[in-house]
C-alpha positions as CSV (number, residue, x, y, z in Angstrom):
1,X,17.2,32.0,1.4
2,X,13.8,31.6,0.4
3,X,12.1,28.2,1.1
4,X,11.3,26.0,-2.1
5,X,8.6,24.1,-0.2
6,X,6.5,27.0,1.6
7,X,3.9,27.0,-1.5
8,X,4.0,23.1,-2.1
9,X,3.6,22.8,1.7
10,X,0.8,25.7,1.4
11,X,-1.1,24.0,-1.5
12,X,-1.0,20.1,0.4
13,X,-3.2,21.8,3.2
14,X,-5.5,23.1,0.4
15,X,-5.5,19.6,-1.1
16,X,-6.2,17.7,2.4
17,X,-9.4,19.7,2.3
18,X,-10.4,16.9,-0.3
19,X,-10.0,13.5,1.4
20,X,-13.1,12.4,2.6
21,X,-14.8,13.9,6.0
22,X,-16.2,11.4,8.8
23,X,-19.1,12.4,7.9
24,X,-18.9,11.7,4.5
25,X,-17.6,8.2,5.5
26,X,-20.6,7.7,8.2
27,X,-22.7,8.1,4.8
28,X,-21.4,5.7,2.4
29,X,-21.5,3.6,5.3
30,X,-25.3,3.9,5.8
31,X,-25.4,3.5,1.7
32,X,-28.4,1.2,0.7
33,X,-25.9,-0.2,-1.9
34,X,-23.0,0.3,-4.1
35,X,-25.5,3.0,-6.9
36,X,-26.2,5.1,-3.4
37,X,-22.4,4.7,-2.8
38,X,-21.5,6.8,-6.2
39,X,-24.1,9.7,-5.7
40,X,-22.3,10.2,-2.4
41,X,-19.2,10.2,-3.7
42,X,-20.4,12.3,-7.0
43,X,-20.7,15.1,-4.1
44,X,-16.9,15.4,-3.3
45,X,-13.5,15.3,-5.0
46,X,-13.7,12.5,-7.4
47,X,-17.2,13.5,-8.6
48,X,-14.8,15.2,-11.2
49,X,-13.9,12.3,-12.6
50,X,-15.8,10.6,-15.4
51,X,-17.3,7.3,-14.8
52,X,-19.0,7.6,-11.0
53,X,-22.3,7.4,-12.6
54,X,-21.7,4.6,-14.9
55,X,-20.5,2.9,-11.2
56,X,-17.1,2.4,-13.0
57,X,-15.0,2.8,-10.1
58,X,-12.0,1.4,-10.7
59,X,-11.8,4.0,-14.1
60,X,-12.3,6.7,-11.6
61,X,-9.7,5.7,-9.2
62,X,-7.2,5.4,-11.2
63,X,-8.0,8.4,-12.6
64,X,-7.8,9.9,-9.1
65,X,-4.6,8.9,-8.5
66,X,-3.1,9.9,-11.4
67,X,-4.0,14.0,-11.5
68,X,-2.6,13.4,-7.2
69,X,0.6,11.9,-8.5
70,X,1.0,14.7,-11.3
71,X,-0.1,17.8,-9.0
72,X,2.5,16.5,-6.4
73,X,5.0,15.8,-9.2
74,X,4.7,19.8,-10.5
75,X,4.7,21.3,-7.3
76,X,8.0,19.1,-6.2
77,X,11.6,20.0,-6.2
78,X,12.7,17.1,-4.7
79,X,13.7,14.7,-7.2
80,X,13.8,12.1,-4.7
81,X,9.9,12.7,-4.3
82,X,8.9,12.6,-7.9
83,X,11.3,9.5,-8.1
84,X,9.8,7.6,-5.5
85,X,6.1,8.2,-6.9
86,X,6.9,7.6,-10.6
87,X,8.7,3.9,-9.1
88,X,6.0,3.3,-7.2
89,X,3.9,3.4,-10.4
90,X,6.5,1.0,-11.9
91,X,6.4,-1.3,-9.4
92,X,2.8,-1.7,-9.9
93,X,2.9,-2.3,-13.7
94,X,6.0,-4.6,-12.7
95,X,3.7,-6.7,-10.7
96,X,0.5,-6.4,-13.6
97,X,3.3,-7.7,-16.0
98,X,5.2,-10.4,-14.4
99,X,2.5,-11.6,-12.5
100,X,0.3,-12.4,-15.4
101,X,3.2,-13.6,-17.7
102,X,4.2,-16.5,-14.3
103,X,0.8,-17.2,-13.0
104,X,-1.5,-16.7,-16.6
105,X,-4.1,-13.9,-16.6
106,X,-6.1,-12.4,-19.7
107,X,-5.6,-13.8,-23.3
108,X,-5.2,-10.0,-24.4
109,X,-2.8,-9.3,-21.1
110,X,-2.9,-6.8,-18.2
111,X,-4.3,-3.9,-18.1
112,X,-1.4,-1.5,-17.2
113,X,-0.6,2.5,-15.7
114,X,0.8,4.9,-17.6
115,X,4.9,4.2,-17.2
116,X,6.4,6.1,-14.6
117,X,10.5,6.3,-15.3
118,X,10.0,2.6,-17.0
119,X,8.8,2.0,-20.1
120,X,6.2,-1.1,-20.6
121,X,8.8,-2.6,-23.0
122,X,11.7,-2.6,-20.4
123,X,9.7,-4.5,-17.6
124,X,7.7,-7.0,-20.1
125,X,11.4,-8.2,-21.2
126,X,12.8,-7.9,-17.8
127,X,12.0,-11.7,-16.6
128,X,14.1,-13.0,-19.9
129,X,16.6,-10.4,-20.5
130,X,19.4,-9.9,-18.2
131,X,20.5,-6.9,-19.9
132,X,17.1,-5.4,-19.6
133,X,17.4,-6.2,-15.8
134,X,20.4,-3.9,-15.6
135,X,18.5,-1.0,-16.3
136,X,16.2,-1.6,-13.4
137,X,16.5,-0.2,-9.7
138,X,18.2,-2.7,-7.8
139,X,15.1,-3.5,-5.8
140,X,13.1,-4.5,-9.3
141,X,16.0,-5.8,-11.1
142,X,16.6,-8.1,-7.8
143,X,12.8,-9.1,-8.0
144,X,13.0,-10.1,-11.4
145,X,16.3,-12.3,-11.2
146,X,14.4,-14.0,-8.8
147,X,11.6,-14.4,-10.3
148,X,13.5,-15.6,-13.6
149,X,15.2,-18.5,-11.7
150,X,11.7,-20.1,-10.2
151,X,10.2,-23.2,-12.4
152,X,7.2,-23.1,-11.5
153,X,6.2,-20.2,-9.1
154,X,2.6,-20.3,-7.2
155,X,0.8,-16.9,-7.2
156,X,1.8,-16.8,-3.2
157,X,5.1,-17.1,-4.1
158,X,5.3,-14.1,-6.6
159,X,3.7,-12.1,-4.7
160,X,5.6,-12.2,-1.9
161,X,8.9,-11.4,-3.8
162,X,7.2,-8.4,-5.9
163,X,5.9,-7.4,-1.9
164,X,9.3,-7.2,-1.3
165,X,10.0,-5.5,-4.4
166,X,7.9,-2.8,-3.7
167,X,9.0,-2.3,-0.1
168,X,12.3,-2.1,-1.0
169,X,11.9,1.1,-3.8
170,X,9.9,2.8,-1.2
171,X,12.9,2.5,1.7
172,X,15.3,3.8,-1.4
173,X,13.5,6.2,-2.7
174,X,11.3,7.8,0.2
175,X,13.8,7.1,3.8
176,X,15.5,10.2,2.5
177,X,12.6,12.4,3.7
178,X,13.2,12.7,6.8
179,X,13.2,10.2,10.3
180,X,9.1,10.3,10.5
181,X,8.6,9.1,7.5
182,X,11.2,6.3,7.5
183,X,9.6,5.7,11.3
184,X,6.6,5.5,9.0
185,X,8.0,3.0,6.5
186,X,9.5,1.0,9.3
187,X,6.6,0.5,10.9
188,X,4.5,-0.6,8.0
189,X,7.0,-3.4,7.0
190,X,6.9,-4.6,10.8
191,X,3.2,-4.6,10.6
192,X,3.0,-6.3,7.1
193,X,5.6,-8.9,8.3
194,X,3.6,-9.9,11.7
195,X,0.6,-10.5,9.4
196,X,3.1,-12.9,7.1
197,X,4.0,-14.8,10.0
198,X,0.4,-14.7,11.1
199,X,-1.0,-16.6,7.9
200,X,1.3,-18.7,7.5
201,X,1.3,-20.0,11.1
202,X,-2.5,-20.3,10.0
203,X,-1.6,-22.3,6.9
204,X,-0.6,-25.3,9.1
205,X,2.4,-24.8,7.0
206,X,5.4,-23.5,9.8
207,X,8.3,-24.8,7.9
208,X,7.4,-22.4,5.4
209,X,8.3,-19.5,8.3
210,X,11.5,-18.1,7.6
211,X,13.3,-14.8,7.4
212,X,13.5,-14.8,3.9
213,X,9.5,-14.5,3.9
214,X,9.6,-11.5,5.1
215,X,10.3,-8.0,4.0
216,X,13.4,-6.0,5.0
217,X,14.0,-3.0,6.5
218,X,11.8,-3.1,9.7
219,X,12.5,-2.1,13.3
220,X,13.0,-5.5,14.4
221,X,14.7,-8.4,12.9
222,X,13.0,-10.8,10.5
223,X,14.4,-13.6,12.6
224,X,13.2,-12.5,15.9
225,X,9.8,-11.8,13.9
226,X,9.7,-15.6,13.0
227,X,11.4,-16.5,15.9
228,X,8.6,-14.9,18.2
229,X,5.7,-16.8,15.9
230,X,7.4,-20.3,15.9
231,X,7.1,-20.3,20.3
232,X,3.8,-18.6,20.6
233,X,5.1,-15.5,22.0
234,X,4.1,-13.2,18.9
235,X,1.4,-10.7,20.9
236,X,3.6,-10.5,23.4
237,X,6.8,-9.8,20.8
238,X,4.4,-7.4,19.1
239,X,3.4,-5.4,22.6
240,X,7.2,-4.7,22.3
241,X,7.2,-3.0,18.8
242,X,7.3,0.8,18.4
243,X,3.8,2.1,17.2
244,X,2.6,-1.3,17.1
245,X,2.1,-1.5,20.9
246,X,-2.0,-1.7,20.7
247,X,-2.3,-4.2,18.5
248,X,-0.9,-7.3,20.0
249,X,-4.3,-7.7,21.3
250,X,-5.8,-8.2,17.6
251,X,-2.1,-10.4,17.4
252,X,-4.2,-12.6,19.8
253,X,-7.6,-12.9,18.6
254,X,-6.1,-13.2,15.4
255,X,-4.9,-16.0,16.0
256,X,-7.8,-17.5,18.2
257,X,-10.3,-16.8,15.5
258,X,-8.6,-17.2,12.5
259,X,-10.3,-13.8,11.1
260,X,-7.9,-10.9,9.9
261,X,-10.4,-8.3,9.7
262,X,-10.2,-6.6,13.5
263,X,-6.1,-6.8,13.0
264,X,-6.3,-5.2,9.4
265,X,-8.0,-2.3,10.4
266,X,-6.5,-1.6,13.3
267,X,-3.2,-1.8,11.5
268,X,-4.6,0.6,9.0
269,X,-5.4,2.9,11.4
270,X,-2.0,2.9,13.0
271,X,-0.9,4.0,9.9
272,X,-3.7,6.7,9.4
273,X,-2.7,8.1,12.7
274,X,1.1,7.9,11.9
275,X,0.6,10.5,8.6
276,X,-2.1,12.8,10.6
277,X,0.5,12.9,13.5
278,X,2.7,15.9,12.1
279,X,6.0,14.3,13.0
280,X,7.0,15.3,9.5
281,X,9.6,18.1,8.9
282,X,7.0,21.1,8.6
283,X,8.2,22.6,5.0
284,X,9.8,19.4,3.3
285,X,9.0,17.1,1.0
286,X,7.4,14.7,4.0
287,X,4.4,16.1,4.0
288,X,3.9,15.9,0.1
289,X,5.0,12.3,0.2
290,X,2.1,11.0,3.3
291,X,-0.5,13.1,1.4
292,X,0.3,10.1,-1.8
293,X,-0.2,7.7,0.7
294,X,-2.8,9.0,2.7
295,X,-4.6,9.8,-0.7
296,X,-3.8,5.9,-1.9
297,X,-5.0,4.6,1.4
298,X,-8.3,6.6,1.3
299,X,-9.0,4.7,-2.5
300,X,-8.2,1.4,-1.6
301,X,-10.8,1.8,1.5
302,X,-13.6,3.1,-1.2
303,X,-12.5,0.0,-2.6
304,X,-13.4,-2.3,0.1
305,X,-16.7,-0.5,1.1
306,X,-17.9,-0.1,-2.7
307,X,-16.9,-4.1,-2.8
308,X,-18.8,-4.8,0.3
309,X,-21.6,-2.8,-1.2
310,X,-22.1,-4.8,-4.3
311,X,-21.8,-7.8,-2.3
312,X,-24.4,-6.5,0.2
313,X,-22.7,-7.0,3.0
314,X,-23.9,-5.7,6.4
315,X,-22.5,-2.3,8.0
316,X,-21.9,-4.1,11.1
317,X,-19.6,-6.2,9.5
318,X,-18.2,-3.5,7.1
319,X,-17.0,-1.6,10.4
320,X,-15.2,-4.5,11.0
321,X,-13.0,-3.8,8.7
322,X,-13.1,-0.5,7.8
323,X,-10.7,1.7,9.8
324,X,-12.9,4.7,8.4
325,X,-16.5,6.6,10.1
C-alpha cells in the first residue's frame, strides 16, 4: 500500500531549505540595526512577504506563519495534524481575547488570527457563557471556567492558566505522533516548569510554589519539581531530567545571578537539537508537525534579535540570549 506521507515527507525537506542558514544568522547578528536587519532578511524566505521594507515585522510574521500552517495543512492527511495546528491558532486568539477582556488592553480590542476550528464569537463569549464553554476542547473550556471564577485575576495569574491551556491542546492533539515527539512535548513542559519554579523562588514569593503552578504532562512530577526548588536541590534535580541534563548548570547560575538569559537559550537550544535529531518516525506526520515548530521558533528568535536591534543592544549581549549563529 502506497504511503500517504512519502510526498508530504518529500516536500518538508524542500521547505527546510528555507529556515535561516548560520550564516545568515551570523549576519543579522553583525546588523548595524534593525533597517540592515530587513535587507538581510528581504534576501531569503520571508522577503516574499509584504512589509520587510516598511520594517513592519510583526505583519510579515504573521504572514509567515500563516502560508507554513496552510502548506502543512494541504499536504496533511492526518487530521490529528491539521487539528493540532488550527487549536494551536485558537489557543492564541483565546489568550488575545481573554487576556485583554481580564487584564484591559486597547479601547478598540485585540488584534486577533484568522480562526482556526473556533470562531472569534465562540471564544469572546466563552468567559460568560457556560454553554459556549461546552463547545470548547476540554483544555480551553477548562481554561476558561477557571478563568470565569477569578475576581480579580493579575496578568501573572492568567497567564499562567492560558500557559497551561495551551500545553494541554498540544499533549491532546500532537502526543499521537509518535514517542519523539511526545519525548519532545515532555521535555518542553519540564523545561518551562523549572523556569516557573525558578522565578518564583526569585519573587521572594515561595508560598506561591505549588503543583498547581505548573503545567502537566511532564516527565517528572510537578510536586517533586516544587519539591526539588523549595530545599535548594533544583540543579541537582534538573541533572537528573532526560534531555535536560546540561542545563542544571544554567539552573545554578540562574539562580546566583538572577539573569534568565544563559538558561533561555540554552533551553531553546535543547529544543532545537530535539527536532533536528531525526528521532521522528521517517514518513509520518512527526516530521510535518517539528517543521511548525521549528518554523515558529525561528520567528520568535527574529523577534528577539529585530527587538534587540531597535533597542541597540550589543551583539555580545544578543548572543547571550540568542540560541542562533
Amino acid at each position: 500500500m502506497r504511503n500517504p506521507y512519502l510526498y508530504p515527507n518529500g516536500r518538508i525537506g524542500a521547505l527546510e531549505k528555507d529556515l535561516l542558514p548560520a550564516r545568515t544568522w551570523q549576519m543579522l547578528l553583525s546588523a548595524a540595526d534593525s533597517v540592515e536587519a530587513s535587507r538581510l532578511l528581504a534576501d531569503t524566505w520571508y522577503g516574499r512577504f509584504p512589509g520587510l521594507s516598511q520594517c513592519a515585522f510583526e505583519t510579515v510574521f504573521e504572514a509567515a506563519q500563516a502560508a507554513s500552517e496552510q502548506e502543512l495543512m494541504e499536504l496533511s492527511e492526518d487530521r490529528a495534524l491539521v487539528r493540532g495546528i488550527l487549536h494551536r491558532r485558537d489557543a492564541r486568539n483565546a489568550r488575545y481575547l481573554w487576556k485583554a477582556a481580564l487584564c484591559g488592553g486597547n479601547a478598540d480590542g485585540p488584534e486577533l488570527e484568522k480562526p482556526g476550528l473556533v470562531e472569534h464569537s465562540l471564544l469572546a463569549s466563552a468567559l460568560a457563557d457556560e454553554e459556549a464553554r461546552k463547545l470548547l476542547p476540554a483544555a480551553m473550556s477548562a481554561a476558561a471556567e477557571e478563568l470565569s471564577s477569578l475576581s480579580d485575576p493579575s496578568p501573572l495569574e492568567v497567564d499562567r492558566i492560558l500557559d497551561r491551556m495551551a500545553a494541554g491542546l498540544e499533549l491532546d492533539e500532537f502526543s499521537s505522533m509518535g514517542p519523539g515527539f511526545r519525548r519532545l512535548l515532555e521535555t518542553m513542559i519540564d523545561s518551562r516548569n523549572v523556569t516557573t519554579c525558578i522565578r518564583i523562588m526569585l519573587s521572594g514569593s515561595r508560598e506561591d510554589l505549588s503543583p498547581g503552578v505548573l503545567l502537566e504532562g511532564g516527565t517528572v512530577s510537578r510536586k517533586a519539581v516544587c519539591g526539588a526548588a523549595l530545599e535548594g536541590s533544583l540543579p541537582d534535580f534538573v541533572a537528573d531530567i532526560e534531555n535536560l541534563e546540561r542545563l542544571a548548570p544554567f539552573v545554578k547560575e540562574t539562580l546566583s545571578s538572577r539573569s534568565f538569559l544563559e538558561l533561555e537559550r540554552e533551553t531553546e537550544r535543547v529544543i532545537m537539537e530535539m527536532l533536528d535529531a531525526g528521532s521522528f518516525e521517517l514518513f509520518g506526520p512527526a516530521p510535518l508537525a517539528a517543521f511548525i515548530f521549528k518554523k515558529e521558533m525561528e520567528m520568535n528568535h527574529l523577534r528577539i534579535l529585530l527587538a534587540a536591534k531597535a533597542a541597540g543592544m550589543d551583539r555580545a549581549r544578543l548572543s547571550r540570549r540568542l540560541p542562533r549563529g
